[in-house]
N, C-alpha and C positions, 0 to 999 in steps of 0.2 A: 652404621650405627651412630654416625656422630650427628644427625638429622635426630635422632631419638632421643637422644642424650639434650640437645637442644630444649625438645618440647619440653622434655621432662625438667629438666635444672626452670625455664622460664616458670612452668607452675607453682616447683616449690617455693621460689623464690615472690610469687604473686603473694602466694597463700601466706609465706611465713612474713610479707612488710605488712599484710591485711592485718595480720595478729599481733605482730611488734606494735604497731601504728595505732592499734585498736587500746593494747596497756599503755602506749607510751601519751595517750591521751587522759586515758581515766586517772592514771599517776599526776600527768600536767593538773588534770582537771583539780583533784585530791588534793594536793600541795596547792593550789591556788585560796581552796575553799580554807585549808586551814592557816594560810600565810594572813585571809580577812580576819578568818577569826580569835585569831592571837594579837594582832596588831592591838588590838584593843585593852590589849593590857601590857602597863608598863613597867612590869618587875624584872630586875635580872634574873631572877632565877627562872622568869617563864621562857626570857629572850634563850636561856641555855639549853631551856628543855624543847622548847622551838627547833632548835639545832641542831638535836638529838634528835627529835621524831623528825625530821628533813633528811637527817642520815638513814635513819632507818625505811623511810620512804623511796631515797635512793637506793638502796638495798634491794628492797622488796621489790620496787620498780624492774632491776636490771634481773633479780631471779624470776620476776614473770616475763618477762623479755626471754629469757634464755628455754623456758618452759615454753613460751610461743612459738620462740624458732623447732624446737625439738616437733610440737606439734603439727607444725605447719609440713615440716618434712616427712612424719611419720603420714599425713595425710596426703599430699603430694605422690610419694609412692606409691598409695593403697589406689590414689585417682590413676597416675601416670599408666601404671604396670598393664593393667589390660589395653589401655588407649595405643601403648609402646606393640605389644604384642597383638593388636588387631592391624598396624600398621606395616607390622614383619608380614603377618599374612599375606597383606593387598597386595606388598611387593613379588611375595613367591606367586601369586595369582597371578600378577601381572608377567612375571616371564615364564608361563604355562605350567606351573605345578599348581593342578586342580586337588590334589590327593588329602590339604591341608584342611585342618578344623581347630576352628577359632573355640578357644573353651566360655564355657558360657557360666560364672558364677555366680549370677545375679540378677534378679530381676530387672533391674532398674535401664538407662538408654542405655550402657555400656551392652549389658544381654542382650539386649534387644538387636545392637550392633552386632554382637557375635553370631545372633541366631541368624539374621539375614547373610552374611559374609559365607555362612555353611550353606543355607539354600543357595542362593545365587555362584558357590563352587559346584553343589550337587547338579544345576542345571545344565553348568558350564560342560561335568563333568557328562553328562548325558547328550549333551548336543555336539560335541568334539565328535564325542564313539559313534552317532548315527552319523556324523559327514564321514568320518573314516570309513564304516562300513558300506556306507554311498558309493566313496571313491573308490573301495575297492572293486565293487561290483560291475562301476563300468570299468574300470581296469580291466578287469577279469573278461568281460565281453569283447573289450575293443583290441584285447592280446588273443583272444580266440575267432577274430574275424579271420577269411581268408585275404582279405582286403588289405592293403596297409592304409595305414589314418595318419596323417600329416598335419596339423595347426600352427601356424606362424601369425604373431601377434604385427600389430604396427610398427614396432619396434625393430622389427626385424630377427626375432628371438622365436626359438623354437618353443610353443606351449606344450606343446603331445605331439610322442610320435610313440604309434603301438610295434608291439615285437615283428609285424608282418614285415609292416616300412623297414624297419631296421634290416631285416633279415636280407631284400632285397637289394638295400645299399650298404651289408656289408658291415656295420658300424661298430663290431663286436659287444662287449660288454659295458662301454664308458656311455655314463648317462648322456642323451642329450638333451631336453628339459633345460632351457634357459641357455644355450649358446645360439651362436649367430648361426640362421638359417643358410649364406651364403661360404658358412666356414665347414657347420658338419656335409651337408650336399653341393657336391662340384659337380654339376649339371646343367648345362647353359639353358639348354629346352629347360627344363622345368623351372627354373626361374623368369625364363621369359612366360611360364605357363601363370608364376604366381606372380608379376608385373601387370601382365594384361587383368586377370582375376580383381585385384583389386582396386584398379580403377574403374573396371565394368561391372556389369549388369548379368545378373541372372548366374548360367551355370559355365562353365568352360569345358571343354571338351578337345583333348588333344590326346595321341599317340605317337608315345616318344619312344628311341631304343636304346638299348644299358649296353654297353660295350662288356663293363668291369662292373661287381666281379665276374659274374657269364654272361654270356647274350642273350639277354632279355627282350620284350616287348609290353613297355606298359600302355592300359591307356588311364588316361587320368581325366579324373573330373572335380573342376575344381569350384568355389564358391565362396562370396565376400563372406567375413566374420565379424561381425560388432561387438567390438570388446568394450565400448566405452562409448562416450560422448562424442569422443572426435577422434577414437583411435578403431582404427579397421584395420582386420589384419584378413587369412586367408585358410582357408581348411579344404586338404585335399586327400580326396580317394583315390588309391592306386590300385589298380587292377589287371594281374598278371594274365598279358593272354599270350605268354610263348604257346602256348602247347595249341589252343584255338587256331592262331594265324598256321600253326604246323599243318593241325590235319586241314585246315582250306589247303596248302600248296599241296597234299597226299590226295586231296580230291578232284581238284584240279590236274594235277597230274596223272589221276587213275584215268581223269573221264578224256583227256586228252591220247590218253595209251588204248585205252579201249577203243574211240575211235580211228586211231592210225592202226590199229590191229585187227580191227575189221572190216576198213575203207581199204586195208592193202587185197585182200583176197577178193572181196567185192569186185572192186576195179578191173581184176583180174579177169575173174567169171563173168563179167559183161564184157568185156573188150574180148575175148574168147569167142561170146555166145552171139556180137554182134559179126564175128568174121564168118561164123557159121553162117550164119540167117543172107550174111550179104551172096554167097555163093558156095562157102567151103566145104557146103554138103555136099555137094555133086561131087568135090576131089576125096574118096573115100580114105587116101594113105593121110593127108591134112585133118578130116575130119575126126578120123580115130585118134590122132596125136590131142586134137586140141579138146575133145570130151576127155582125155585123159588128166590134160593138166585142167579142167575145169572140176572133173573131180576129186584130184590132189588138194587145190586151194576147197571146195566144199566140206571136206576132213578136216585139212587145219581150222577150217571155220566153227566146223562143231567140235572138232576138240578144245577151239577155246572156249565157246558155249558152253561146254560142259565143263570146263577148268572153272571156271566163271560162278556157276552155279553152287560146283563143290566149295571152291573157295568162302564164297558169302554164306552156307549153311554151316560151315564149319566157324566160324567166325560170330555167328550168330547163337549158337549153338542147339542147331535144329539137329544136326547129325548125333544118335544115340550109338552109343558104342557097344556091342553086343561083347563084353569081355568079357575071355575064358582061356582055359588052360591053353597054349597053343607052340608047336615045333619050330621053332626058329632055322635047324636045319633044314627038316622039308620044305618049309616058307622058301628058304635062301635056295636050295635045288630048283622050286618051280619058276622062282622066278628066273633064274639064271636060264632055265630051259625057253623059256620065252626071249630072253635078249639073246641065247645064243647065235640066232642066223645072222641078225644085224650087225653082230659082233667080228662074228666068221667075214661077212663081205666086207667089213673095214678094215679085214685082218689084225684086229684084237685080242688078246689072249683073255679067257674069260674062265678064273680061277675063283676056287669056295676054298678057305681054309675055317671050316666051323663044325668042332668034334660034336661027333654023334650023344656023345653024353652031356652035351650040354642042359642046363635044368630048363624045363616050361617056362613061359614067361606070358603073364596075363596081359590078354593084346585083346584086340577085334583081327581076326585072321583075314577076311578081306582089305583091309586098312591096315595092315602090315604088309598087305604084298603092293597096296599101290605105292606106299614109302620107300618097299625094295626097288620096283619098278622106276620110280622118277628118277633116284640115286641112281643106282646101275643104267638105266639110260642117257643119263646125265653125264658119266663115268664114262662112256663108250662114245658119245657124240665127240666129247674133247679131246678122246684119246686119237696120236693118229695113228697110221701103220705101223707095225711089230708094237704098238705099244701092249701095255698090260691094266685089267681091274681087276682088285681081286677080293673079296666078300668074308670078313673074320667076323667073329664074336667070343666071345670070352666072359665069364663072371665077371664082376665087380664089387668091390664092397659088401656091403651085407644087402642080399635080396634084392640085386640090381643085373642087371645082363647089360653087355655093351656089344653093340653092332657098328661095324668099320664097312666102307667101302672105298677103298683106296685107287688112285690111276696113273698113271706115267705122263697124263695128259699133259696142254698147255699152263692149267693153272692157274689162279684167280691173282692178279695187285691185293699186296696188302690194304690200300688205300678203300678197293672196292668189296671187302671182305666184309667191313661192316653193312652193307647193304643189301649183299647179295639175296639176302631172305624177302625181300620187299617185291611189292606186287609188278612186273614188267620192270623190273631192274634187269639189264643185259650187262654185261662188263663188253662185249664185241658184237655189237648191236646186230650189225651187217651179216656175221656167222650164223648166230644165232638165228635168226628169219631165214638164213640158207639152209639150217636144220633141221626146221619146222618147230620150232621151238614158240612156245607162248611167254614165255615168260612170269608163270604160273606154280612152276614145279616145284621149288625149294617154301614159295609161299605156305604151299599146302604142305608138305613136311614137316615145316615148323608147326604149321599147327595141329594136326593130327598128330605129332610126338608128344609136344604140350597136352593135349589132351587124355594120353594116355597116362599124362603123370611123368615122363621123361623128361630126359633135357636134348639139344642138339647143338653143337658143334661141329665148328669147320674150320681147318686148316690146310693154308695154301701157299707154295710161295709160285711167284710168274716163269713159268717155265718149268716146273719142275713138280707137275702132279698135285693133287690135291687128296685132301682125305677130310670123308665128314663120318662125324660119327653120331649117334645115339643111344639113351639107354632108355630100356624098358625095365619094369618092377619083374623079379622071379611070382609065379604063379604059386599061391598058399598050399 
């Protein structure tokens, strides 16, 4: 206020010497005209009264002097007061209070001052709200990318970075917006990524990997920014391809298992059919042996064929599930009657505990005995002599059925538990291909259970049997 105080006191003070100055002339002037024209006479008694109107002139003088100053100040403040309060204004304007209105009482340049001071707030006041509602809007897009968005100025400061970026380095809730690019990210690769960036050309292109906080795979592509005349900084897209590079190694890995699982039986049936051809038809005891194992490996062939087939339809979901009311007892009987000879010559004990009252459960009836089938076969491969499987189910919950097939068998590593669902995952590679096993079976269970709207479960410890379970929906 003491800037205000300033202008205002300098005016009154112009105004009120203008008007002292102004009577203290016409007084000088007054008293000079009547000092000529007295002199002209030479009586005492005029010289007395001479004396007397010079006092009374002093007089009059100093109370229009005093009427001056009074005016000069009562006009001073009528001028100062809107000058003072248009300049309160400019200030609150100038440290962003748009909200303010300069009052307008007068036509004259003071009004005129006030009316523009209001327009020029109400514009201010309309072009703030569209940058904000700008800025929020790419906000809103570049926090809804799946992409994270990274900006780094010349300076080395962070301009933007959207919720994606963040998420992926972890950065919780403290802004970054204006710290040092080299303090909030501690990532050597991607600083070498934004070093080369900004001193080249065109786009950058590198795939780098995140240790912390999970193991990541980004790839990034980065590109100069021109922020200025002579300051360039750098704007980078980050793009998450853990789960891409995943399923290339799942296809790569399928197509590699595919062919060693049917380059093995191939191999076999030529090397066979070439011993035949070279002579072994004539030794009929040789001949019958090796068309036998030529048609052992031709079974496993097509039953991977056929595991193959199932698998990608079910996966696909070409397979339509004919759902209906269906016996989970009798299921559990037939199938059991079909593993029992395999069971008998490995000498496995091959037990159902699943009461006859148990409720309906909405299934496809063919697609619940292959599920019984791969399990209990599965169950009985691993088991060895005297061991035991033995085939429960039970209610559950509300409008759910839980089916068990439990075995004494060898037993899955916890380590290899989480995979065992996965396409030609073996935990004892070598057994298994001694089995005749594809590698196929638990694939398809999981999905076929999924599909039915179940869940599947397995638990195992190594050596000591294994037990999977699933649950089927009760039939309405």
């Amino acid at each position: 206020m003491r800037p205000l105080r300033l202008v205002r006191g300098r005016i009154a003070i112009k105004l009120t010497l203008t008007l002292v100055g102004f009577v203290a002339l016409t007084m000088l002037l007054l008293g000079l005209a009547l000092d000529r024209a007295l002199e002209s006479f030479a009586g005492e008694s005029l010289q007395a009264r001479l004396l007397t109107t010079r006092q009374v002139i002093l007089v009059s003088g100093l109370a229009a002097m005093g009427v001056a100053f009074a005016i000069g100040l009562f006009v001073a403040r009528r001028v100062t007061r809107p000058v003072v309060e248009m300049q309160a204004i400019a200030r609150r304007m100038s440290e962003g209070d748009f909200a303010v209105h300069a009052p307008v009482r007068s036509p004259d340049e003071i009004g005129s001052l006030g009316r523009a001071l209001n327009v020029m707030a109400g514009r201010l006041r309309d072009k703030i709200r569209d940058l904000e509602q700008e800025q929020a809007k790419a906000t809103a897009i570049l926090d809804g990318m799946v992409e994270g968005v990274l900006a780094v100025d010349g300076h080395n400061l962070i301009v933007l970075m959207n919720e994606r970026a963040r998420a992926m380095f972890a950065l919780g809730p403290s802004p970054a917006a204006g710290r040092p690019f080299l303090e909030v990210i501690r990532n050597v690769d991607l600083h070498e990524i934004f070093r080369q960036s900004r001193i080249g050309d065109g786009v950058t292109r590198r795939e780098l990997r995140l240790s912390t906080p999970l193991e990541r795979r980004l790839q990034v592509n980065a590109v100069r920014l021109a922020l200025g005349r002579d300051e360039v900084g750098v704007v980078m897209v980050l793009h998450d391809v853990t789960e891409l590079r995943r399923l290339e190694q799942v296809r790569t890995e399928f197509i590699a298992n595919v062919s060693h699982e049917v380059r093995t039986p191939l191999t076999a049936i030529q090397g066979y059919l070439e011993t035949l051809l070279a002579g072994a038809l004539e030794e009929p005891e040789h001949a019958r042996k090796f068309l036998e194992i030529v048609f052992r490996h031709t079974e496993r062939l097509g039953r991977l064929l056929n595991d193959l087939t199932d698998l990608s339809n079910i996966e696909l979901g070409k397979v339509s599930l004919r759902l209906q009311p269906a016996s989970v007892p009798e299921i559990v009987e037939s199938v059991l009657t079909i593993i029992r000879p395999k069971a008998e010559t490995g000498e496995v004990s091959l037990t159902s505990e699943v009461p006859r009252d148990l409720p309906l459960v909405r299934a496809d009836h063919d697609r619940l005995v292959q599920i019984l089938i791969n399990l209990v076969d599965n169950a009985v491969k691993y088991t060895p002599q005297a061991g035991r499987v033995t085939v429960r189910a039970r209610p559950q919950g509300s409008a759910l059925v839980l089916v068990t097939v439990s075995d004494t068998g060898v037993g899955i590593p916890r380590l290899d538990l989480p995979r065992v669902t996965e396409r030609f995952y073996r935990v004892d590679k070598a057994r298994s291909r001694e089995l005749g096993g594809t590698g196929l079976g638990l694939a398809i269970v999981k999905h076929l259970v999924l599909a039915h709207g179940g869940e599947l479960t397995i638990e195992s410890d190594f050596g000591q049997g294994t037990e999977v379970s699933f649950t089927l929906p009760e039939a309405p």
